[in-house]
C-alpha positions in Angstrom: -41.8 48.0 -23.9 -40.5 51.2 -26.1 -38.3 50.3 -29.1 -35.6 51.9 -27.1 -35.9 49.5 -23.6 -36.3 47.3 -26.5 -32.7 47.6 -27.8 -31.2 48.0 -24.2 -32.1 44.9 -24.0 -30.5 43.3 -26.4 -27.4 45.6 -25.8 -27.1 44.1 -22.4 -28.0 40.3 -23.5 -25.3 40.8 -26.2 -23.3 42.2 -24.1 -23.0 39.5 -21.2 -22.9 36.5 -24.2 -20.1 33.9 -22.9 -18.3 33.3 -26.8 -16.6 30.2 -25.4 -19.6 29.0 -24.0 -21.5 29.5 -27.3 -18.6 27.8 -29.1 -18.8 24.6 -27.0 -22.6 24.6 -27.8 -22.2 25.3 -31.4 -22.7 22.2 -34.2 -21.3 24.5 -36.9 -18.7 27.2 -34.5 -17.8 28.8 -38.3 -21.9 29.4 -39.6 -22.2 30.2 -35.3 -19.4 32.7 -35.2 -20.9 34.7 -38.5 -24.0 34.8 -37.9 -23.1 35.8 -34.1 -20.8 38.8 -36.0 -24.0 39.5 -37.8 -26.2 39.9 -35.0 -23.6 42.5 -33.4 -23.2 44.4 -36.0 -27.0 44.5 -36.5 -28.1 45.8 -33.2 -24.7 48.4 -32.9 -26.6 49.9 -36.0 -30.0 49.7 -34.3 -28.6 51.3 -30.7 -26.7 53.9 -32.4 -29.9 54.9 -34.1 -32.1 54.7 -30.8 -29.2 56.5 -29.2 -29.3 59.0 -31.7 -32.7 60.1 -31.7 -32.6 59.6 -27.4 -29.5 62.5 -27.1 -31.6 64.4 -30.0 -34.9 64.3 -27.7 -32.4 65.3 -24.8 -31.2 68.2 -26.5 -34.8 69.6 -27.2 -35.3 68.6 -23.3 -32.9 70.8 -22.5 -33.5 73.6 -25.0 -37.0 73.7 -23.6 -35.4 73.9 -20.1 -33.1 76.6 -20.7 -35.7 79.0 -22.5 -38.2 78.2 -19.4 -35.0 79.1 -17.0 -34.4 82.1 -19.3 -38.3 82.9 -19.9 -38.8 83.0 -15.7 -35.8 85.4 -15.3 -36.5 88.0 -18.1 -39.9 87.8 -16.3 -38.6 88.6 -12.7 -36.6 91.4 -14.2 -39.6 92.8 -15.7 -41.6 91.9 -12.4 -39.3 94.1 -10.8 -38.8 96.8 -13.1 -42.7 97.6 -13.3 -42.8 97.0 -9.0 -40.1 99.9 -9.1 -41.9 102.2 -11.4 -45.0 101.5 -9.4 -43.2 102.8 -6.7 -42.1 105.7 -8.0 -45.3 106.9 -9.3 -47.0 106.1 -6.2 -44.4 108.8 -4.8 -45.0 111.5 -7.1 -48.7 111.0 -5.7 -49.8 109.2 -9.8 -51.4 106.3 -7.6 -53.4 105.5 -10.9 -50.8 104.6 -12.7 -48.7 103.3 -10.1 -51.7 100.4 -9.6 -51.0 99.5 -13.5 -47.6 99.0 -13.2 -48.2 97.2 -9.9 -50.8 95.1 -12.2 -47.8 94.8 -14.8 -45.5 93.6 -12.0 -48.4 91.0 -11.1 -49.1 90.0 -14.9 -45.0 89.0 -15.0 -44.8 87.7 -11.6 -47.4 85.0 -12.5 -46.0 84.5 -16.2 -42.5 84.1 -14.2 -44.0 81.3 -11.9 -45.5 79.6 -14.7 -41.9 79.9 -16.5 -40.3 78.2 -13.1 -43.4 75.7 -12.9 -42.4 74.4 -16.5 -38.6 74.3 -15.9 -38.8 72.3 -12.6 -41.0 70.0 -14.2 -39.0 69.2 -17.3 -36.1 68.5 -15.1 -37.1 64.5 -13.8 -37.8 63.8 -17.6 -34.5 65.6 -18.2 -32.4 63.6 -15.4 -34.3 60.2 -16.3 -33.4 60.7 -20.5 -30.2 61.1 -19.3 -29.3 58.5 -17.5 -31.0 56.8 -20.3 -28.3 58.1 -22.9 -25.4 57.0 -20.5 -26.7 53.5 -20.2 -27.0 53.0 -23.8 -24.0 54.8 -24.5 -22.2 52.0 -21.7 -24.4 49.2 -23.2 -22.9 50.3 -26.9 -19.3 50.4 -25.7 -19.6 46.6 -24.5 -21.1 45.6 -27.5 -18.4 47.2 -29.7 -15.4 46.2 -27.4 -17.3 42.6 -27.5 -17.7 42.8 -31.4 -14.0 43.9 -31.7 -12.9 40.5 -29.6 -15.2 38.1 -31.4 -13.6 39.6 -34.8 -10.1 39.1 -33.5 -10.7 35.6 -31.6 -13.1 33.8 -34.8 -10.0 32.5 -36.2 -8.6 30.9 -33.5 -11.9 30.1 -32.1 -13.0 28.2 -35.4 -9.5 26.3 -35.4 -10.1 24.9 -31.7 -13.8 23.8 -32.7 -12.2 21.9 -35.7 -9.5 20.7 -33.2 -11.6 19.7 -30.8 -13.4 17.8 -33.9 -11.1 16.1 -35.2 -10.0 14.5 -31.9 -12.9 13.9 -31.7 -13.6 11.6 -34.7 -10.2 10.0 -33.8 -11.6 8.7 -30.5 -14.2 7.7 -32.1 -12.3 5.7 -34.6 -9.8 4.5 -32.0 -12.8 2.7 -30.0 -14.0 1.0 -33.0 -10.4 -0.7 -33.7 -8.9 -2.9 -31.3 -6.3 -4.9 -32.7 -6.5 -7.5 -29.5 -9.9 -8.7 -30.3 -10.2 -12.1 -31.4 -13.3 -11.3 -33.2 -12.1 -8.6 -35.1 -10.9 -8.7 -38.4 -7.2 -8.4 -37.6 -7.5 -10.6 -34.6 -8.6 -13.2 -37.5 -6.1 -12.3 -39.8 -3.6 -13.3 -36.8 -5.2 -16.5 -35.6 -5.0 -17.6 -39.4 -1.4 -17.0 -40.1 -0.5 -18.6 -36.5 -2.5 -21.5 -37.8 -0.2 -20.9 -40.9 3.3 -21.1 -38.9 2.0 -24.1 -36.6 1.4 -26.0 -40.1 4.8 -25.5 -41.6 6.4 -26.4 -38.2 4.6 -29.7 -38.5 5.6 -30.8 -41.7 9.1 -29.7 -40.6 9.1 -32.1 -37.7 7.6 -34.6 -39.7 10.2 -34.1 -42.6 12.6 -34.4 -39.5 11.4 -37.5 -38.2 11.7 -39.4 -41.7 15.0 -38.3 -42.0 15.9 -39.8 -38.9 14.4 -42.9 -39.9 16.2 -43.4 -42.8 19.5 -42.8 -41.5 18.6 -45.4 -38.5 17.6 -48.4 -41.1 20.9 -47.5 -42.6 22.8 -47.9 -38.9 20.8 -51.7 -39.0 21.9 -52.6 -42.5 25.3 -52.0 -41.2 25.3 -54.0 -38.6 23.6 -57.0 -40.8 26.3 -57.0 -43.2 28.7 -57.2 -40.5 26.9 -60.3 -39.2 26.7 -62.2 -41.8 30.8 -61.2 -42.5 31.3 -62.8 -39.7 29.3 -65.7 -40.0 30.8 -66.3 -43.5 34.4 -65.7 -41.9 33.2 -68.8 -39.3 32.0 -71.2 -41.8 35.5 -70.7 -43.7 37.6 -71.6 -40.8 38.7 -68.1 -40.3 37.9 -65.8 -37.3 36.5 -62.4 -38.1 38.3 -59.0 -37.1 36.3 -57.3 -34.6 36.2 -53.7 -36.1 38.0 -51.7 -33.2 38.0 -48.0 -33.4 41.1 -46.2 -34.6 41.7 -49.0 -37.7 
């Protein structure tokens, strides 16, 4: 493969790359993205170069060409000059020097096929370098009109990556958290301070129920003082008031 098909190559690889695709694929879109810009710009330099010296070798192509196209008509015209003077002198009755010019007419004749021979064969090479030149020349447009939309897309391109990253790493984080697991170090945290409340509820309660027992031994106190009013009242001949409500 010449240095040229070489760099075509490359042109048309380059060419075709899917950016997005290379940014999903990427580890590092930001070191991915320069070099990528690198690598254009490298191989823009190298085709322009290869297409440089390809339209130069065309050019001699078709200066060659043109001076064989030239070389074969300046040959016919002298062909047919020294035909015509042959002519002439082969007229005047000079058949001698008629047969020269006739051998002149011959001599050009023959340098004007060779002239023609050269020119028609030139002209494959010619057609083929060309459509060479136009190939590279389409291949080196892409390249630049793909260089030109990495250049204006990095930016944006870097900042989805780092997106994309970063939402990443949040999932991530979310999965290891989960606030409803008994296991998990809040879910402990929460099971202790319930434990907590439940406790002071209890001694609540239980500070509840003495007070209630308290104020019942006071209710029977009352009512033994009252009995043994009465019975007192009884033994000193004197009925006891039953305590009515409303006195």
């Amino acid at each position: 493969m010449t240095s040229k098909q070489s760099i075509f190559g490359r042109i048309a690889q380059l060419a075709k790359a899917n950016i997005n695709a290379l940014i999903d694929q990427a580890e590092d879109p930001q070191l991915m993205l320069d070099q990528l810009v690198r690598d254009y710009t490298s191989n823009i330099a190298d085709a322009e170069s290869a297409i440089a010296q390809t339209i130069g070798n065309l050019r001699l192509l078709d200066d060659d060409h043109r001076e064989d196209v030239q070389a074969a008509a300046d040959w016919g015209r002298k062909a047919l000059a020294a035909s015509t003077k042959a002519d002439e002198l082969r007229s005047a009755g000079n058949t001698g020097d008629a047969d020269k010019f006739d051998a002149l007419a011959k001599v050009a004749l023959t340098r004007q096929l060779q002239a023609e021979n050269e020119a028609k064969a030139a002209e494959p090479s010619i057609a083929s370098q060309t459509e060479s030149v136009e190939k590279l020349k389409s291949g080196l447009a892409s390249m630049k009109e793909k260089l030109n939309q990495l250049k204006s897309k990095r930016d944006s391109l870097v900042a989805r990556a780092k997106t994309a990253e970063a939402q990443s790493k949040v999932q991530d984080a979310l999965k290891n958290i989960d606030v409803l697991d008994p296991t998990s170090d809040l879910g402990r945290f929460e099971d202790k301070i319930r434990r907590e409340e439940a406790r002071v509820r209890g001694q609540e309660e239980l500070m509840a129920s003495s007070l209630d027992a308290q104020f019942e031994s006071l209710e029977d106190l009352g009512e033994l003082t009252e009995v043994e009013a009465r019975l007192a009242a009884l033994k000193a001949g004197t009925p006891a008031k039953a305590v009515t409500s409303g006195e």
